[in-house]
BAFI-3210 file (N, C-alpha, C; in Angstrom, 3 decimals, decimal comma, padded with zeros to 6 digits):
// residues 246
n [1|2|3|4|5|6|7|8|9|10|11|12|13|14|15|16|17|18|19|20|21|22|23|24|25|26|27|28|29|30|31|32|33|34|35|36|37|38|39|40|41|42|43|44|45|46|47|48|49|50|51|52|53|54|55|56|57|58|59|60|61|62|63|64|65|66|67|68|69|70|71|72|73|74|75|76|77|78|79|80|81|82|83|84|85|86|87|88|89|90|91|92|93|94|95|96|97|98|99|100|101|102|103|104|105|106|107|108|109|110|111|112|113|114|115|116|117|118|119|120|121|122|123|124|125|126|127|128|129|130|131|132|133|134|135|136|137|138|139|140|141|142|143|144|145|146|147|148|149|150|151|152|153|154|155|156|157|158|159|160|161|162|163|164|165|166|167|168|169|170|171|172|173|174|175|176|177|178|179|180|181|182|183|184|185|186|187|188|189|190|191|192|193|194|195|196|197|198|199|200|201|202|203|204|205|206|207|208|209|210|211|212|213|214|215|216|217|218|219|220|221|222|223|224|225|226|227|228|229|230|231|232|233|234|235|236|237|238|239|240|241|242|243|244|245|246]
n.u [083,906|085,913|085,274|085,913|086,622|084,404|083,882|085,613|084,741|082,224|083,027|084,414|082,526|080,530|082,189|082,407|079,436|079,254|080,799|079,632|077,250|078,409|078,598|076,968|075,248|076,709|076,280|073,346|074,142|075,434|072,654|070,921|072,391|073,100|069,774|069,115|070,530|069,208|066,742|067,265|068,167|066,021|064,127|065,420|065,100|062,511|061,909|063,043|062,731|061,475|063,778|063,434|064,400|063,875|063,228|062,872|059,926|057,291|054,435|051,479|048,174|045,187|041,750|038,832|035,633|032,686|033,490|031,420|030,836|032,687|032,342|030,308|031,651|031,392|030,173|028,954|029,599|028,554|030,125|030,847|033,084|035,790|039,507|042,562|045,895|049,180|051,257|052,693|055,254|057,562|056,346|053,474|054,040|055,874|054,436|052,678|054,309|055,092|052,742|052,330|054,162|057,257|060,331|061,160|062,150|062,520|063,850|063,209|062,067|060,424|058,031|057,991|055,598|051,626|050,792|053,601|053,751|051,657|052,409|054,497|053,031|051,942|053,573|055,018|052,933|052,585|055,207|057,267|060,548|062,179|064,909|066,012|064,743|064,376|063,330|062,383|062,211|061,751|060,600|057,125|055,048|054,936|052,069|049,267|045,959|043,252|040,658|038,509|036,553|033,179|033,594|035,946|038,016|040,576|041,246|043,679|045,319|048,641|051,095|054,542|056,179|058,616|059,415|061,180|063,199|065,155|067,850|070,733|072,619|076,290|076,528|073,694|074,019|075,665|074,598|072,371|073,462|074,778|072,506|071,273|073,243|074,613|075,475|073,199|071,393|072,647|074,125|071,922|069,528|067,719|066,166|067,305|066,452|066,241|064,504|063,527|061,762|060,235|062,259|063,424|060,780|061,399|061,489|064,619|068,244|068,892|068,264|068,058|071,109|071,887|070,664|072,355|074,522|074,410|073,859|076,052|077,597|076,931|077,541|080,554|081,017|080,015|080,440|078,241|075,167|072,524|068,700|067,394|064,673|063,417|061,446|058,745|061,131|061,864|063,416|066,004|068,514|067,718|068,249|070,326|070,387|069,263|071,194|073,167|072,110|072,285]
n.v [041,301|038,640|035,059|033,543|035,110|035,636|033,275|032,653|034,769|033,613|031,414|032,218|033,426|031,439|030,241|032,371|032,181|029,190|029,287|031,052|029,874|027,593|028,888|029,898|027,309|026,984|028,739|028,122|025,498|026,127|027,851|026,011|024,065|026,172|026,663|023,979|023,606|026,195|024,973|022,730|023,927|025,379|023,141|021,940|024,581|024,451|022,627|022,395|023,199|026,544|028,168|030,321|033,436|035,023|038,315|040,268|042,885|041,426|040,667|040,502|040,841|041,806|041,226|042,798|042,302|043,046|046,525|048,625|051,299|052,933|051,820|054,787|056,484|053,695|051,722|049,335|047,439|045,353|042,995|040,420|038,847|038,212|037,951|036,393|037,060|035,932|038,698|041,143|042,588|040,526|038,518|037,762|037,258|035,246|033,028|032,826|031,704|029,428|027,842|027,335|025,515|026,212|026,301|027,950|030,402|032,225|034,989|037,208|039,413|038,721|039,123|037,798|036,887|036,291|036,620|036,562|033,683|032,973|033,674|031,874|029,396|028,915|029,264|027,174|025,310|025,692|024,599|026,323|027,675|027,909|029,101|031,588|033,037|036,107|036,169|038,459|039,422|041,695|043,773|043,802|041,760|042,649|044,427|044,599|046,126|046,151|047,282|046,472|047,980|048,075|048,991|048,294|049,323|049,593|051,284|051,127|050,275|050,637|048,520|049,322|047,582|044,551|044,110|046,428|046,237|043,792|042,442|041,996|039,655|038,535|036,036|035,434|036,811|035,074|032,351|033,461|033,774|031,634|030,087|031,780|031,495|031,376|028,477|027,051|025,872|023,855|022,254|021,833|021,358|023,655|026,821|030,035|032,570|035,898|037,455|040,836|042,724|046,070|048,167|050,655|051,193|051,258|052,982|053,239|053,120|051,090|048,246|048,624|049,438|046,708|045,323|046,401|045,678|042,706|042,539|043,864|041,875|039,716|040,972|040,578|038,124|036,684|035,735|035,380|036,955|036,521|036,109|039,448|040,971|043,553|045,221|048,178|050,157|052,785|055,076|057,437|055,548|053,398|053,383|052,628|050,169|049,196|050,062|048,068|045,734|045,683]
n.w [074,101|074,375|074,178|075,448|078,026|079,153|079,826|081,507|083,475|084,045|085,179|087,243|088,953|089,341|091,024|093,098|093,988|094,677|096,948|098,455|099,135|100,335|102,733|103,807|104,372|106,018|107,924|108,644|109,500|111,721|113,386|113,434|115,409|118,082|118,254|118,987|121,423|122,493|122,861|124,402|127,011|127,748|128,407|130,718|132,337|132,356|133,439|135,731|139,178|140,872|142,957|145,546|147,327|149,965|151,309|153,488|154,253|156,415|157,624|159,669|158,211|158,769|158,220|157,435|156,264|154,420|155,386|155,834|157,052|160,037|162,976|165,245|168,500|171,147|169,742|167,553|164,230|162,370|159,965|157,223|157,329|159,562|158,265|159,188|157,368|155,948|154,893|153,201|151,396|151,158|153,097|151,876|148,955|149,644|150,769|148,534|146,196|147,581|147,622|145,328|144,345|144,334|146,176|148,649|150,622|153,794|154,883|157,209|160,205|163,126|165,435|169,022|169,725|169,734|167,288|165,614|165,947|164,843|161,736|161,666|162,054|159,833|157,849|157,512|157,586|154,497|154,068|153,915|154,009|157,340|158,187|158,122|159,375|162,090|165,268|167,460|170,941|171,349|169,924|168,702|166,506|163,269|161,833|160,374|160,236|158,268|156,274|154,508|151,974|150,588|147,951|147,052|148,072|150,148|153,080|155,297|158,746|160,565|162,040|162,479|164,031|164,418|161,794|161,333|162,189|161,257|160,550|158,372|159,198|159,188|158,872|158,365|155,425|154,273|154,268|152,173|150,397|149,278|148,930|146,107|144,880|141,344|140,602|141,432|139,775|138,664|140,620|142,450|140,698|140,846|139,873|140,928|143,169|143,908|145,768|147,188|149,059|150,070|150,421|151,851|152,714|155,245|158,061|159,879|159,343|158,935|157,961|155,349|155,161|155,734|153,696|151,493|151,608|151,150|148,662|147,666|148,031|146,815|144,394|144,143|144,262|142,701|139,815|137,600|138,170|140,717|139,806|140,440|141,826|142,965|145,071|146,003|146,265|147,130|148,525|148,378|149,350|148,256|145,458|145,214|145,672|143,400|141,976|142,273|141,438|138,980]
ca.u [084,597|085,915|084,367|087,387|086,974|082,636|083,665|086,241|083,876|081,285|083,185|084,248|081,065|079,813|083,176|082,245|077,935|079,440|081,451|078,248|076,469|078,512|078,871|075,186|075,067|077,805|075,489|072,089|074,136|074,946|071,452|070,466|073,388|072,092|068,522|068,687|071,026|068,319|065,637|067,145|068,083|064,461|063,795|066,111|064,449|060,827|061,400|063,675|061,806|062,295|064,134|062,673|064,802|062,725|064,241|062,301|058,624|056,533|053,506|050,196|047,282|043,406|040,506|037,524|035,052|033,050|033,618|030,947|031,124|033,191|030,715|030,467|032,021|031,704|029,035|029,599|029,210|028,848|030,685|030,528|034,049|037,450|040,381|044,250|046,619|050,562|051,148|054,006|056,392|058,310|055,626|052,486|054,809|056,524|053,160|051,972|055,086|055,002|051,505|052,926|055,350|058,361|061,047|060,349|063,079|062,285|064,526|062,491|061,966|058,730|058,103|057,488|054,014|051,027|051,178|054,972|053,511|050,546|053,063|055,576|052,815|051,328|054,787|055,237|052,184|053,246|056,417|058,451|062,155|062,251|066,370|066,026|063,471|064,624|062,387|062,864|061,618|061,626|059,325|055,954|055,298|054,371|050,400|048,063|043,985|042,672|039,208|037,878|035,035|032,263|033,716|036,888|039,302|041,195|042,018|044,884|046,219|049,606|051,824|055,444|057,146|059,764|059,994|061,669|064,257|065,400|069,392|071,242|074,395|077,166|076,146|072,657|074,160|076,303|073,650|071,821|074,610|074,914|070,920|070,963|074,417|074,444|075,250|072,678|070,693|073,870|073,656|070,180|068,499|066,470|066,715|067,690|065,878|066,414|063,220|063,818|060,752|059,928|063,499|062,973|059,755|061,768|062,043|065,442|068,664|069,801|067,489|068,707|072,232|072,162|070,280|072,982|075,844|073,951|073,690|077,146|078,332|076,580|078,038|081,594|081,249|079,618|080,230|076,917|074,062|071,037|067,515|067,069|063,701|063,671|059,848|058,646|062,117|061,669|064,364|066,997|069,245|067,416|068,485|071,866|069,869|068,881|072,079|073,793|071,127|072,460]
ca.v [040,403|037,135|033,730|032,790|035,761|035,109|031,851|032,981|035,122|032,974|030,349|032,992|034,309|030,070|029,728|032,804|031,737|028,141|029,781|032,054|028,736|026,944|029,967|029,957|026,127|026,607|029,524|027,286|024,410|027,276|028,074|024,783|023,987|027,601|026,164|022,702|024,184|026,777|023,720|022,164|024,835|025,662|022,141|022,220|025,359|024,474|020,875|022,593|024,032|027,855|028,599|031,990|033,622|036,336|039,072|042,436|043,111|040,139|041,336|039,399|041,313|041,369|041,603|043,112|042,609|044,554|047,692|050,259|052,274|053,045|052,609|055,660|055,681|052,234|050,872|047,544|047,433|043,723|042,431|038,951|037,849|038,760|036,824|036,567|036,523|036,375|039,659|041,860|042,462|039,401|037,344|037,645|036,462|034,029|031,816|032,387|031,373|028,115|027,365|027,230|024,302|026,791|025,607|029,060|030,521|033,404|036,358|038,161|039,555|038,648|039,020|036,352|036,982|035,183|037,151|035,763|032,224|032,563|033,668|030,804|028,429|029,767|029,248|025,839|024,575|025,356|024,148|027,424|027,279|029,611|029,347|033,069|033,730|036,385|036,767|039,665|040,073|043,402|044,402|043,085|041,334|044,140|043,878|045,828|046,048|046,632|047,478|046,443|048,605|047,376|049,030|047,317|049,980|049,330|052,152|050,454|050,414|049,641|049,077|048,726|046,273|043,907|043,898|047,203|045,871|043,330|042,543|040,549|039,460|038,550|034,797|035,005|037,163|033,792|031,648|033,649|033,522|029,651|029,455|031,991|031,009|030,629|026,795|026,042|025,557|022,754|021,358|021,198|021,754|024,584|028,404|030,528|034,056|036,549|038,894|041,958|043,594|046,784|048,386|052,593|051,867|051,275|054,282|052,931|053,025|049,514|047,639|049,115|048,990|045,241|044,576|046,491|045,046|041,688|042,391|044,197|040,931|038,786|041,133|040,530|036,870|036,238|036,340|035,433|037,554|035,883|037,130|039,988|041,176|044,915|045,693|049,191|050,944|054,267|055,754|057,347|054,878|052,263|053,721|051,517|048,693|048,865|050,298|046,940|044,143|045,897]
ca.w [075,025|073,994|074,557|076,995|078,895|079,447|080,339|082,847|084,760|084,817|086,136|088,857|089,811|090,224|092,490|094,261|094,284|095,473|098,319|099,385|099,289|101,316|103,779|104,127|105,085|107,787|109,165|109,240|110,591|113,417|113,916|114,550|116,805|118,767|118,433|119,760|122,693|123,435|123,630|125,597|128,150|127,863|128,898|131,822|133,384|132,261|134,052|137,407|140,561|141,306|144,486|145,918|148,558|150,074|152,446|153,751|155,343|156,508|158,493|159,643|158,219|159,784|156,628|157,613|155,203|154,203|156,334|155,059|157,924|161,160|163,971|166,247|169,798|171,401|168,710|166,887|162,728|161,591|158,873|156,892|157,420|159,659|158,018|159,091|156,301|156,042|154,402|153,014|150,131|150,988|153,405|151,310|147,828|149,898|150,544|147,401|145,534|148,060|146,956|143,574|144,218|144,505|147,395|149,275|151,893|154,271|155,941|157,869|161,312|163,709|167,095|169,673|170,092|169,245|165,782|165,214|166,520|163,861|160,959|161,924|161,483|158,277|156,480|158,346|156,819|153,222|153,630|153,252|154,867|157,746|159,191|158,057|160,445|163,346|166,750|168,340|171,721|172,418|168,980|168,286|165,208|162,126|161,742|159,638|159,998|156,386|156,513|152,951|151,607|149,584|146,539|146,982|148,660|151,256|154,090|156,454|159,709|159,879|163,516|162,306|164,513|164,201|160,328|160,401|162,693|160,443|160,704|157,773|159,559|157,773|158,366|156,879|154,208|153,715|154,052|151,084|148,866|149,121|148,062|145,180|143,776|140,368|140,323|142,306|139,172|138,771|142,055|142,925|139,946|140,886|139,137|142,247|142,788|144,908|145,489|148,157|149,433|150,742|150,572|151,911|153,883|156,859|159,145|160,340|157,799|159,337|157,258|154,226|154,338|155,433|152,251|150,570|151,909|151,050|147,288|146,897|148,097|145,839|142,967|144,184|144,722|141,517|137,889|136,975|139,171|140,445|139,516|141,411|142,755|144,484|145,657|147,306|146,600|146,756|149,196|147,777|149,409|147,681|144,414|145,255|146,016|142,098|141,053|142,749|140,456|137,022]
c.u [084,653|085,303|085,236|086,877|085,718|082,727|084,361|085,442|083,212|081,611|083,982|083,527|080,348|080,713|082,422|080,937|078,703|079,825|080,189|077,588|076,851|078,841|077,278|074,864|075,624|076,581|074,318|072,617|074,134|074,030|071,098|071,289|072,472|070,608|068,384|069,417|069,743|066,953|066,255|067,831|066,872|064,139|064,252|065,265|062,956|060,906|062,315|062,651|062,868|062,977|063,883|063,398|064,041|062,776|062,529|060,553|057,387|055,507|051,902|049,317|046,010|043,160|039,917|036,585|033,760|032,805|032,677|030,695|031,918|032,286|031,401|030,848|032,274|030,665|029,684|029,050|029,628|029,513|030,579|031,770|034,957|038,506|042,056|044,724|048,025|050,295|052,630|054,205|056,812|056,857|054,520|052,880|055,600|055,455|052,510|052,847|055,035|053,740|051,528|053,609|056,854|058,718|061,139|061,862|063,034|063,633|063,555|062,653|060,691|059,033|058,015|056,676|053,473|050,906|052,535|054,289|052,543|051,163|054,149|054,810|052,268|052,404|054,908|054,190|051,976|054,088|057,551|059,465|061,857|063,729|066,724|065,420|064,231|063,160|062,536|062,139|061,178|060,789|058,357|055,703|054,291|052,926|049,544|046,643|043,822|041,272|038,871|036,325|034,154|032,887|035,385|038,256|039,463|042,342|042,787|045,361|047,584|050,824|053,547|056,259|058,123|060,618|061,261|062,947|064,839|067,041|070,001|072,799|074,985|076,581|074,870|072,618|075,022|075,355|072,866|072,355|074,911|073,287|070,691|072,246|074,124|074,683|074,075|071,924|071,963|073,541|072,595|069,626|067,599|067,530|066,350|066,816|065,923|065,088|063,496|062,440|060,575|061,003|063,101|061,716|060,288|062,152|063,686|066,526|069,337|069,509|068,609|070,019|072,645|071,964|071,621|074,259|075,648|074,335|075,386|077,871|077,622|076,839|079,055|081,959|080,859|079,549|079,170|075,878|073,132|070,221|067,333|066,004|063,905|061,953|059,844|060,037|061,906|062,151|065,581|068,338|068,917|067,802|069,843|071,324|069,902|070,381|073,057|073,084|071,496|074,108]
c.v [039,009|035,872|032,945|033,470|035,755|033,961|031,866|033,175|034,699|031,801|031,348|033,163|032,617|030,025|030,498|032,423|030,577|028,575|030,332|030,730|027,776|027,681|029,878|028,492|026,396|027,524|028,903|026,448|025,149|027,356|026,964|024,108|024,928|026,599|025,103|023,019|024,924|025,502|023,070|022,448|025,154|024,737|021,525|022,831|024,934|023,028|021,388|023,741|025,264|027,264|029,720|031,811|034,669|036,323|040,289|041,809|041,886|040,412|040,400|041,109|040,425|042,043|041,382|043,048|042,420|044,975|049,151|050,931|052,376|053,436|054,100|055,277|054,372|051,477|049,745|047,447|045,765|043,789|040,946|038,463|038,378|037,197|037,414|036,217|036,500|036,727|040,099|041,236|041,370|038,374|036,751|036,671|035,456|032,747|031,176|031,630|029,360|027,285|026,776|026,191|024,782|026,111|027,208|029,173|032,483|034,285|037,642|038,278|039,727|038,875|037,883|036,477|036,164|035,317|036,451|034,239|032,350|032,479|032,159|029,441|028,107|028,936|027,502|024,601|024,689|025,376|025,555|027,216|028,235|029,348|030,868|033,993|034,629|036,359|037,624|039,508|041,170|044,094|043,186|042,888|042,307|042,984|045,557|045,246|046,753|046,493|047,474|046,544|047,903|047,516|049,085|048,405|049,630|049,895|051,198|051,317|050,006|050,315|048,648|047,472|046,193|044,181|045,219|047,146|044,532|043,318|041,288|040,512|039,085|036,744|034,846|035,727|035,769|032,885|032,230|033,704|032,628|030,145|030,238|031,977|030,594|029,242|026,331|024,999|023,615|021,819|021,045|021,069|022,734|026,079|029,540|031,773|034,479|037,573|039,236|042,744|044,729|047,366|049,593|052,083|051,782|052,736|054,864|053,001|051,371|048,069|047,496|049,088|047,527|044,655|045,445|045,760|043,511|041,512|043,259|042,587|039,789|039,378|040,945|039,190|036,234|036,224|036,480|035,901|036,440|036,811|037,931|040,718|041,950|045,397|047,090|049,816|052,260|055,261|055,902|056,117|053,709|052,606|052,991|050,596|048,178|049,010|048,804|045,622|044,660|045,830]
c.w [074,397|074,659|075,835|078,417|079,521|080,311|081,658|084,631|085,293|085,796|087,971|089,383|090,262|091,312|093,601|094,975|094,937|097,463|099,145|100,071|100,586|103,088|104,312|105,257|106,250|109,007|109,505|109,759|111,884|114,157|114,441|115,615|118,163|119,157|119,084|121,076|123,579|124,289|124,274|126,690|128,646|128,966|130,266|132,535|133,246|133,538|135,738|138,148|140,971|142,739|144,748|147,416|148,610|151,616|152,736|155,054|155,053|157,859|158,398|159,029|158,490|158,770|157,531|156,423|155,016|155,205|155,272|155,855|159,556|162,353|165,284|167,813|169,936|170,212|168,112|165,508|162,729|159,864|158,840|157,065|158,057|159,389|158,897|157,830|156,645|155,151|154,008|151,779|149,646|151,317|152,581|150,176|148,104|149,488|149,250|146,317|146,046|147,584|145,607|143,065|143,877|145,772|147,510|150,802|152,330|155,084|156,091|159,392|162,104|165,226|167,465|170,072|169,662|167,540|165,254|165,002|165,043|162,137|160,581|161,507|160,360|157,311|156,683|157,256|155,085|153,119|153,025|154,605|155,835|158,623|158,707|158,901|161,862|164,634|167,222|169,227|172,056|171,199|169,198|166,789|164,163|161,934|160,950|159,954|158,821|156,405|154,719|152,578|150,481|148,103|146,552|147,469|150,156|152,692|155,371|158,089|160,354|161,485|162,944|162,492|164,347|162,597|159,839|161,434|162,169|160,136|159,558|157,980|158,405|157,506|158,086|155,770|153,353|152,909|152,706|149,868|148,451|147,956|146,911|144,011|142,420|139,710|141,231|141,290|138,533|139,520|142,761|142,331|139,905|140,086|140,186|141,820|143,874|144,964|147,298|148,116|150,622|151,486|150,228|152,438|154,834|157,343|159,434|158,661|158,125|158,721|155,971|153,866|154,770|154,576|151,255|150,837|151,439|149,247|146,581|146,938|147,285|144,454|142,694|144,037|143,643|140,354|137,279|138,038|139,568|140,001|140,889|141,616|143,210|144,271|146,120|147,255|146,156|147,609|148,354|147,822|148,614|146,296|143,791|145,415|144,211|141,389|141,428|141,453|139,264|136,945]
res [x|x|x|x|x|x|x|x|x|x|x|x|x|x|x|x|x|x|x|x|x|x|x|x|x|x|x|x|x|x|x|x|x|x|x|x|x|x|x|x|x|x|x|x|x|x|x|x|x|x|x|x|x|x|x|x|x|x|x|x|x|x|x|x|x|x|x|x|x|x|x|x|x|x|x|x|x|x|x|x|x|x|x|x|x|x|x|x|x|x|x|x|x|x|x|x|x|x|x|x|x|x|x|x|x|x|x|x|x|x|x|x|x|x|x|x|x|x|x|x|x|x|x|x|x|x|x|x|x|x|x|x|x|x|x|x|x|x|x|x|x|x|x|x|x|x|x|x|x|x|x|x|x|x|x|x|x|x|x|x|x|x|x|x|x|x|x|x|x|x|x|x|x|x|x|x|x|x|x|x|x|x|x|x|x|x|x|x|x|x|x|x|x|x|x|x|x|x|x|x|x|x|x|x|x|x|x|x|x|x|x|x|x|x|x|x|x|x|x|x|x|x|x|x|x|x|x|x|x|x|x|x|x|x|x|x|x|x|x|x|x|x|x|x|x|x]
***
């Protein structure tokens, strides 16, 4: 090969190495474009307050504790502590989410008993939203007794109630579509979430397809989903609850 034709190639093969070279740069400037975007999306959600909407079963539970035996007949077994808690799928993860410094919003259904009354002020005093809140008169508010054994199990008693009468009209299906909209994170700053609890324990199917009618309509209404949250689904119908959040 002649000395022309050495010289040729090589000066091809630098054009083409230059070209790689500067193909390379364009893709690390990319990355760091990409990269400083992600930080400071990061920095966005790390610095905005969740929003937690939270739908389904909200029940006072009674702690016995400990319960190491069921006294006979009328007899009386001491224990060192009975507590109330707000309980459930939704109620229990509501409080605790509020505790957290989450902005906290309930749909649930209570009675108007003194159980409702004790729930109502539970949420009240950590500041969770309740214009989701139904009353029902005509149920009593869902209550479990949990008898907690020394070696940490916990056999239940569990009165349904209200929770499994539970109605999401069309206006507090509205109302939940405002608060987990995907601008909210826009307009309020917070990063919206939807968590659904205890979708198929209800007895009733009236529960169930209000929560579906809830979440088809937040798939129709929305390009971008919220986070969705399904607890306790284990009715076939709930199998649409999941097939709706994908």
């Amino acid at each position: 090969m002649k000395r022309e034709e050495r010289v040729s190639i090589a000066l091809d093969d630098l054009k083409a190495l230059q070209e790689e070279v500067e193909a390379l740069k364009r893709e690390n400037e990319q990355l760091k474009a990409e990269k400083n975007d992600a930080e400071k999306a990061f920095v966005v959600l790390e610095e905005a307050r969740p929003r937690l909407v939270m739908v389904g079963l909200t029940v006072l539970d009674i702690h016995a504790c400990p319960v190491k035996n069921i006294p006979e007949g009328g007899n009386v077994e001491m224990v060192d502590q009975i507590r109330l808690t707000m309980a459930g799928t939704c109620g229990g993860t509501a409080v605790t989410a509020a505790l957290l410094g989450a902005e906290v919003h309930v749909f649930a259904a209570i009675g108007t008993d003194e159980q409702g009354d004790f729930l109502c002020n539970r949420m009240k005093s950590v500041g969770i939203v309740q214009d989701g809140i139904q009353r029902l008169p005509e149920f009593p508010t869902s209550a479990t007794v949990i008898n907690v054994r020394p070696n940490g199990d916990r056999p239940a008693l569990h009165a349904l109630g209200a929770s499994d009468h539970l109605n999401l009209t069309e206006s507090l299906c509205a109302k939940i579509g405002k608060l987990v909209s995907p601008t909210a994170l826009e307009s309020d700053g917070l990063v919206p979430i939807l968590h659904i609890g205890s979708i198929g324990l209800k007895k009733g199917c009236d529960h169930e397809l209000s929560v579906l009618r809830l979440l088809e309509g937040l798939r129709n209404d929305y390009t971008l989903p919220p986070n969705i949250l399904v607890s306790s689904a284990i009715s076939s119908r709930a199998a649409s609850v999941r097939d709706c959040c994908n």
